[in-house]
Backbone bond lengths (Angstrom), bond angles and torsions (degrees), N, CA, C in turn:
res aa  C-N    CA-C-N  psi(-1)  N-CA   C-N-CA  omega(-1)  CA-C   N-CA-C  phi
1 X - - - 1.455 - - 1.529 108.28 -
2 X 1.516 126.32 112.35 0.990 116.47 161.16 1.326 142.09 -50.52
3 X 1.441 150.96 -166.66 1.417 152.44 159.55 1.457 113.26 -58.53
4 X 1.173 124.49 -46.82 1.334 111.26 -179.23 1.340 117.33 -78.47
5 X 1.648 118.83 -31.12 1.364 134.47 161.31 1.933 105.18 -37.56
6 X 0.854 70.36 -88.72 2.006 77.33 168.64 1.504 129.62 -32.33
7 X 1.602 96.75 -24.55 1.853 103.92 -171.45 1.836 87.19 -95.91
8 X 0.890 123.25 5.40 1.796 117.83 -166.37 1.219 83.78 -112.93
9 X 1.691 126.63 -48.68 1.318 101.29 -156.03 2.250 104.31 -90.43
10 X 1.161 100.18 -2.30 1.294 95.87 160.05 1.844 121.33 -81.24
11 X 1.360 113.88 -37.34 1.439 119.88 175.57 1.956 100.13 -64.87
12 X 0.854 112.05 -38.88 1.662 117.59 173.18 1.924 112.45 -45.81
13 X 1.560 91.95 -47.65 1.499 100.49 -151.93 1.728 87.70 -99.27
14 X 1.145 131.57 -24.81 1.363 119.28 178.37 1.550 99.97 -126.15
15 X 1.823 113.03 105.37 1.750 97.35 -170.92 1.642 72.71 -94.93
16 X 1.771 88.45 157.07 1.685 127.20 175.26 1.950 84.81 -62.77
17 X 0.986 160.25 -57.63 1.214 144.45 -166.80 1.767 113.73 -32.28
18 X 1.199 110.76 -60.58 1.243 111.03 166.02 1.600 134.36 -74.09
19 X 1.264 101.56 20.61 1.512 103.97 150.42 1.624 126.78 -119.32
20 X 1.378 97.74 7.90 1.332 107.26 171.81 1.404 125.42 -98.03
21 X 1.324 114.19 166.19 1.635 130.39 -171.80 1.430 114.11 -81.50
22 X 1.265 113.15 125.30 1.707 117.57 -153.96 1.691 98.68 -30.07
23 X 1.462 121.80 -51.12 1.563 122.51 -170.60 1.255 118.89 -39.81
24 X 1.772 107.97 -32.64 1.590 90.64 -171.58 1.026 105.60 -129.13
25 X 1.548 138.65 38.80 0.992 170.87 113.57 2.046 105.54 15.73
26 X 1.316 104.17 -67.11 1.517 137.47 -163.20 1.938 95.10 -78.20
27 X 1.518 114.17 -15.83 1.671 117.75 -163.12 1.682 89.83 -105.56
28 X 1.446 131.53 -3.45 1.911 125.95 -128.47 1.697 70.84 -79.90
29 X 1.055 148.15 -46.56 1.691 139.57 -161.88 1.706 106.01 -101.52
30 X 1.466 110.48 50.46 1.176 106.23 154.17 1.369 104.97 -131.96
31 X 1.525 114.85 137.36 1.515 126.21 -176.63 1.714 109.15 -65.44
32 X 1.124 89.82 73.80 2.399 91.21 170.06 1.393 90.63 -173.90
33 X 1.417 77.69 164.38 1.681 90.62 -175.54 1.925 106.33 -80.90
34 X 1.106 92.27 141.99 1.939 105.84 176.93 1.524 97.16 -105.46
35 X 1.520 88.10 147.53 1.692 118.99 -175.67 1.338 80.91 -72.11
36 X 1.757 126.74 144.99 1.413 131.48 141.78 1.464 118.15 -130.98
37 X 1.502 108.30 33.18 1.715 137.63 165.79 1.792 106.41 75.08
38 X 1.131 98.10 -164.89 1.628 94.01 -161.53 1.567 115.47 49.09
39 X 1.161 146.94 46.07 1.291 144.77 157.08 1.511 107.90 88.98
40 X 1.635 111.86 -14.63 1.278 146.18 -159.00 1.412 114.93 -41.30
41 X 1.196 150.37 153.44 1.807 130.51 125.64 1.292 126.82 -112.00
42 X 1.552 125.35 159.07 1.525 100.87 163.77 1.919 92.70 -94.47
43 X 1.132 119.11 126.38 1.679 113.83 169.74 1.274 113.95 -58.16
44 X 1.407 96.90 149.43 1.539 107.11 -172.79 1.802 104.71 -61.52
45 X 1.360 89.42 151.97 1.604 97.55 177.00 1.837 124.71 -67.73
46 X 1.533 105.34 -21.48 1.450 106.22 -179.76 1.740 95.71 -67.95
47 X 1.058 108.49 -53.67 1.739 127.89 -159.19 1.743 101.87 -71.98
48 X 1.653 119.82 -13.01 1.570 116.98 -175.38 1.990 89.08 -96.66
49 X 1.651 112.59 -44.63 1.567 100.15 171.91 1.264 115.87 -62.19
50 X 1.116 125.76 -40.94 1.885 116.64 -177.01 1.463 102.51 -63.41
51 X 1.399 143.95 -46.72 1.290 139.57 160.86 1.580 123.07 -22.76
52 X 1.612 82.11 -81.81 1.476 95.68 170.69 2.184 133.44 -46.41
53 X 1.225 91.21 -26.43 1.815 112.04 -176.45 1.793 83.49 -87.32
54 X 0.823 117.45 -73.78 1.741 108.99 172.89 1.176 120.04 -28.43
55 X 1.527 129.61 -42.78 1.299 126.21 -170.98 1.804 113.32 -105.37
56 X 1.259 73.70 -12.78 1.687 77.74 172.95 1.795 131.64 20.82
57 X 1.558 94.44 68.60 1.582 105.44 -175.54 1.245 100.78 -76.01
58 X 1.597 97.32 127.42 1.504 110.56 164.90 1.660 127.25 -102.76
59 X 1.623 107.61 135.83 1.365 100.19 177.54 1.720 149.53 0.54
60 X 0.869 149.50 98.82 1.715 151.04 -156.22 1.713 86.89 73.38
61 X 1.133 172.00 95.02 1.223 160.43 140.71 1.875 98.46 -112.63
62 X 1.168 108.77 157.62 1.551 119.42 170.44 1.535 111.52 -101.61
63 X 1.519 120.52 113.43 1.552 98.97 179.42 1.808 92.10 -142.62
64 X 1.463 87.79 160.12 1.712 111.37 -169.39 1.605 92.17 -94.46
65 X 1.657 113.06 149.87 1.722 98.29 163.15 1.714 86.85 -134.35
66 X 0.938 129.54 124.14 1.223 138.19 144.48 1.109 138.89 -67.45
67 X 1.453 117.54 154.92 1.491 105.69 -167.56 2.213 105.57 51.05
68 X 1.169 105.71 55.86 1.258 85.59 165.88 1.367 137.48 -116.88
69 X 1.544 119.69 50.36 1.085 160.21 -152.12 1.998 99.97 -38.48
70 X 0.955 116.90 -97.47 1.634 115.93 166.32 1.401 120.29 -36.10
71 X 1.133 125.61 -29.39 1.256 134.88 -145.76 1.221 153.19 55.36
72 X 1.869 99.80 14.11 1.053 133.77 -172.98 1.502 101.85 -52.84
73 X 1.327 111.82 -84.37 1.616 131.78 -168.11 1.693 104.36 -37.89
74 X 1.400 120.32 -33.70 1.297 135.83 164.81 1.383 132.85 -43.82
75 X 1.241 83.14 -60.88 1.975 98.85 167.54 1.687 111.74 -67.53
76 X 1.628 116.41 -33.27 1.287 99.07 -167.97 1.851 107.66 -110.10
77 X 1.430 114.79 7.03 0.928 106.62 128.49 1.940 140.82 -61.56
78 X 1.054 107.83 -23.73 1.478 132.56 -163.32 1.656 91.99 -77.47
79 X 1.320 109.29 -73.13 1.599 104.63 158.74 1.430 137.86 -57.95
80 X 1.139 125.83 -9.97 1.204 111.19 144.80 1.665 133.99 -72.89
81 X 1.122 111.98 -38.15 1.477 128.96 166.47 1.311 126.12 -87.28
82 X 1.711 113.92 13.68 1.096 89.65 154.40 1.359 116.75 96.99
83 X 1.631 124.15 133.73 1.036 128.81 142.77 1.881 120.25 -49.83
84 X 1.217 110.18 -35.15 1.311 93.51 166.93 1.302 138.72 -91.09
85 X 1.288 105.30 6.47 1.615 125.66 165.19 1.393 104.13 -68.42
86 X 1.662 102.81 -161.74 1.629 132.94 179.10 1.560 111.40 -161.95
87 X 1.218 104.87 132.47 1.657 111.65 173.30 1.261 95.78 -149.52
88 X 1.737 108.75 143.13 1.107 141.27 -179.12 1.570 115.09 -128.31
89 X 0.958 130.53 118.07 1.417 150.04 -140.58 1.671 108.04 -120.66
90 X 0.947 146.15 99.45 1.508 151.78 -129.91 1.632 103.51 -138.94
91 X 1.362 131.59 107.65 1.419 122.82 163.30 1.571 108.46 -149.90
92 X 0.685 132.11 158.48 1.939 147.49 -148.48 1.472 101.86 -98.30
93 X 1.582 122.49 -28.02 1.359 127.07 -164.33 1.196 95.48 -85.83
94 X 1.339 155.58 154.12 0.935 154.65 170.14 2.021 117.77 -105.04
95 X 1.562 94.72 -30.87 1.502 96.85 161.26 1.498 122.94 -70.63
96 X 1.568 108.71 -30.02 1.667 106.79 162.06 1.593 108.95 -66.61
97 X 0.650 124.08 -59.07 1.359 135.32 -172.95 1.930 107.63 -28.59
98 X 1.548 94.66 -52.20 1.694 114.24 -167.02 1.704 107.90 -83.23
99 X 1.422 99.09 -33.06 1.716 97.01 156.83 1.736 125.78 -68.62
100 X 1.205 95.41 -42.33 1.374 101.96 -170.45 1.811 120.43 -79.63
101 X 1.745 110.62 -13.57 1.113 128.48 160.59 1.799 102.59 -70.59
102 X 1.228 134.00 -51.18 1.215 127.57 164.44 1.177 154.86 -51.72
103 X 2.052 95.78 -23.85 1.657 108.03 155.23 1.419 89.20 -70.19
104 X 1.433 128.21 -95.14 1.483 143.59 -164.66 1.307 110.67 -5.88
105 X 1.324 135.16 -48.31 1.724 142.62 155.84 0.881 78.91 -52.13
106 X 1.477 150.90 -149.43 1.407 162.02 -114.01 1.826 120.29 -11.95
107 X 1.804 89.29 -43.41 1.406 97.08 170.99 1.592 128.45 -80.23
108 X 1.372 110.82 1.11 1.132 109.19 176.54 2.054 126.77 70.62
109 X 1.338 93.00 5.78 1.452 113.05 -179.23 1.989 122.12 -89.78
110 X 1.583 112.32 44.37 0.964 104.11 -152.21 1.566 105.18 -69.55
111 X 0.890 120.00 36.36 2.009 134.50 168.87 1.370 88.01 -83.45
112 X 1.330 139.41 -55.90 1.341 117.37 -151.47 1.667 96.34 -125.83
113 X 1.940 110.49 124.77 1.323 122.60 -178.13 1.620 97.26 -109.62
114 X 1.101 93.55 -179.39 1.634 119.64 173.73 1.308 115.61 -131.87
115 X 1.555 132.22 108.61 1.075 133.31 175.39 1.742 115.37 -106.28
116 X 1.358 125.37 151.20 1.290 135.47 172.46 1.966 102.00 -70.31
117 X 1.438 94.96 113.29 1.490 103.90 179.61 1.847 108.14 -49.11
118 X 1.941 113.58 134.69 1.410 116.53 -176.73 1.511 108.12 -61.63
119 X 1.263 132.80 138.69 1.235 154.73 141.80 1.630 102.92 15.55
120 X 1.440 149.02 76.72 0.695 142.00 124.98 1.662 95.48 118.36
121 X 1.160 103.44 24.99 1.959 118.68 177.52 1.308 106.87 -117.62
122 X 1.772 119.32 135.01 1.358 118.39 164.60 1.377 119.83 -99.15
123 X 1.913 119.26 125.74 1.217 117.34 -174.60 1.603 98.70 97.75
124 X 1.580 123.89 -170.91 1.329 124.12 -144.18 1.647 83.80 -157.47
125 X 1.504 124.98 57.24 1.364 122.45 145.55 1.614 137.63 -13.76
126 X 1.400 106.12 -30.63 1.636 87.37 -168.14 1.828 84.60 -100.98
127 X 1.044 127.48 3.07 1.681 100.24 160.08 1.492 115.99 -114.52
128 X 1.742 111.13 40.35 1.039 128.05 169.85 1.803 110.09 -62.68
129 X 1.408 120.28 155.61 1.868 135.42 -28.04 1.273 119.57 -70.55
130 X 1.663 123.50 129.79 1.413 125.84 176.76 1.299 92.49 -75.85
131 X 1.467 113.80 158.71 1.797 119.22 143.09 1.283 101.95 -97.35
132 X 1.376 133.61 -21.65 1.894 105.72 179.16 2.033 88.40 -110.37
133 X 1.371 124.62 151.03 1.122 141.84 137.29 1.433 125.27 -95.17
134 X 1.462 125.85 107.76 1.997 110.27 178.27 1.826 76.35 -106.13
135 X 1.572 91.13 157.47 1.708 104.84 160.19 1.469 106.73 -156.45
136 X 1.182 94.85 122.25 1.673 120.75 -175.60 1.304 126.81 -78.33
137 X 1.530 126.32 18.63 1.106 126.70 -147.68 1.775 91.23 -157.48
138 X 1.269 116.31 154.41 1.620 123.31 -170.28 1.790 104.64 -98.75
139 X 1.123 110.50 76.64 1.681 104.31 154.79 1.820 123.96 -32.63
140 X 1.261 108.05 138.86 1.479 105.30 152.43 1.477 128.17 -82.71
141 X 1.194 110.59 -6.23 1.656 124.87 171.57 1.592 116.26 171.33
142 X 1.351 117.35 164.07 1.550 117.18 -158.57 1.074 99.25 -40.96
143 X 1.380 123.81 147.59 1.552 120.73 152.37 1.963 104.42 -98.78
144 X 1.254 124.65 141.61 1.085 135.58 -139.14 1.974 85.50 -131.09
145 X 1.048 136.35 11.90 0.915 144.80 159.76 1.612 123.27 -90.05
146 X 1.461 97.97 -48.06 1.707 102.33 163.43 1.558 99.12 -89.86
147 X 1.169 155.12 -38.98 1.193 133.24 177.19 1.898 104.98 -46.93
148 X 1.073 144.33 -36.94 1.391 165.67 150.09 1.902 108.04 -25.72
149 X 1.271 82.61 -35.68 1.485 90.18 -174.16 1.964 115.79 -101.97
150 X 1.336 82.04 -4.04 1.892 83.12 167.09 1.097 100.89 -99.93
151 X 2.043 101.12 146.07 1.275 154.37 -172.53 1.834 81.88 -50.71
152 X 1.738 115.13 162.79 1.287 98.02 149.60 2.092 116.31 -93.29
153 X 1.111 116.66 155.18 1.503 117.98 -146.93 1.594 137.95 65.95
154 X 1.890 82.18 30.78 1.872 102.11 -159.09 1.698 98.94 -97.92
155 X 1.039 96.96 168.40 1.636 95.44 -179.51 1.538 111.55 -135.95
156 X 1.207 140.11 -178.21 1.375 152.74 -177.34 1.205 113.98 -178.79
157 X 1.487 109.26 145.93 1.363 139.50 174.03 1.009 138.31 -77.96
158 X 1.313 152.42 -25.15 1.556 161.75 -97.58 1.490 108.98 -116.88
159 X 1.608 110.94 135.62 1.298 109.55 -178.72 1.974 104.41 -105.07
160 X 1.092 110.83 140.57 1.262 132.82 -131.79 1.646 96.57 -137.72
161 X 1.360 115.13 123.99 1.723 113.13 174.90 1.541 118.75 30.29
162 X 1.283 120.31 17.58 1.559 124.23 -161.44 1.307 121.67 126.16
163 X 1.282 106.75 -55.42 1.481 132.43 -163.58 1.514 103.48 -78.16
164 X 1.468 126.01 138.91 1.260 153.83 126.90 1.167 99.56 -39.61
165 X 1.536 117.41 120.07 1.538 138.05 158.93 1.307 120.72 -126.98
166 X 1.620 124.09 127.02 1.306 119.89 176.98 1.747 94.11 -116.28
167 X 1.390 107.57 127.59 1.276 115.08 176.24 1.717 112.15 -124.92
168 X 1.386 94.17 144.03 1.446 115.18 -172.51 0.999 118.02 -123.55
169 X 1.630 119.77 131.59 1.446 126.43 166.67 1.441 127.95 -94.46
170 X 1.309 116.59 140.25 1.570 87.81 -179.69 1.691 89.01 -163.64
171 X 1.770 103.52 100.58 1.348 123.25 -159.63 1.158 109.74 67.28
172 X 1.534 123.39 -121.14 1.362 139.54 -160.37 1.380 109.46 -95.27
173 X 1.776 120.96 -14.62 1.054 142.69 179.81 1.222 128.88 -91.18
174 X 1.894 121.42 124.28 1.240 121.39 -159.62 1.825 101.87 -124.63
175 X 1.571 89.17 122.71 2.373 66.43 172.01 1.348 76.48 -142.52
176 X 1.762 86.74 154.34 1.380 119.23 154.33 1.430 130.81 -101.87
177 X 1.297 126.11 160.51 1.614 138.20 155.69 1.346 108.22 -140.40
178 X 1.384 96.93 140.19 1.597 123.40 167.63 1.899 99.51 -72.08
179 X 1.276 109.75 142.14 1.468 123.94 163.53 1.457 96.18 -103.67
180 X 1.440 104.70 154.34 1.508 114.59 178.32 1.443 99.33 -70.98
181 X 1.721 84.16 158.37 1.664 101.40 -177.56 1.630 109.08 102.54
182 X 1.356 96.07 171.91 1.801 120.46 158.05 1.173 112.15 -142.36
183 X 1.232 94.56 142.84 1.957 126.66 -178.95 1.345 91.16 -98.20
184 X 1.824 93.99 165.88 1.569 127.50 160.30 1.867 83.73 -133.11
185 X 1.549 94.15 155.92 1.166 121.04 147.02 1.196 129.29 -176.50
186 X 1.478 115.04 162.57 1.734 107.73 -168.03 1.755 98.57 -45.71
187 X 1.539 106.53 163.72 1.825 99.91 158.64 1.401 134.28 -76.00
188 X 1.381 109.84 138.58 1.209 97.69 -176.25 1.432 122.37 -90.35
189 X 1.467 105.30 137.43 2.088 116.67 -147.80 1.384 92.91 -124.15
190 X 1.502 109.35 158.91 1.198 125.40 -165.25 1.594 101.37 -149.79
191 X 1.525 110.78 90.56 1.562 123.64 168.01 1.393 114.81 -4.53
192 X 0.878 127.27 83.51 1.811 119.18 162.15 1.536 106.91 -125.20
């Protein structure tokens, strides 16, 4: 099964309906992002598979999701990697956080939690090095703190001034590429 094979059969097995807030419940199969309060979104589903096929988490892998507001992107990272993986699920709101810990129990996936992002830190340091990074949220330019936090042969996601960026480490060495297109996304904030 290829990567995108894999991103269908996770969107299959966890639909975005059940990570949403009764209101938009009735919207879960329309391609845009839905309000899920706190300034929040759930991202649209075309724009969470092109992410995800980019980052392409593989089985037992360790990956960070940022910005993981619903806890959507959380859970289906979680299924891709596996019970023998790890995912850690990172967002600043703390009422997302306490909902989205409550779908995640439901699924029975206790590989992948959701924690309330530390006091004025971006990303989830003490289960530093990921090999996958996703980040759900629009930077104004790299943040060099989660680049810090990839594995070496680690990868990340992050959309950046517009742009889709997949960045790679490999040792001491960092490159980027733009994916076609432009994003929106909420900004990405850092508790202080």
């Amino acid at each position: 099964m290829d990567g995108r094979e894999r991103v269908t059969a996770a969107f299959e097995a966890l639909p975005r309906r059940d990570f949403l807030p009764a209101h938009q419940v009735g919207r879960a199969d329309v391609d845009a992002p839905l309000s899920i309060g706190y300034r929040a979104t759930n991202s649209q589903p075309s724009t969470v598979a092109a992410m995800l096929t980019l980052l392409d988490p593989q089985p037992g892998e360790t990956v960070l999701d940022v910005g993981a507001g619903s806890g959507w992107t959380t859970a289906l990272l979680g299924h891709l990697v596996g019970p023998a993986g790890q995912v850690v699920g990172v967002d600043v709101v703390p009422q997302l956080v306490q909902r989205a810990r409550s779908v995640l129990s439901r699924s029975g996936m206790i590989w992948a939690q959701v924690e309330v992002a530390p006091h004025g830190v971006l990303g989830w340091p003490a289960g530093a090095p990921y090999r996958r990074v996703l980040v759900s949220a629009m930077a104004t330019e790299l943040p060099l703190t989660l680049v810090d936090q990839l594995a070496d042969e680690g990868r990340m996601v992050i959309p950046v001034a517009g742009r889709m960026l997949v960045v790679e480490r490999h040792a001491d060495e960092v490159t980027t590429r733009a994916a076609p297109g432009y994003y929106r996304f909420v900004p990405l904030l850092v508790d202080d």
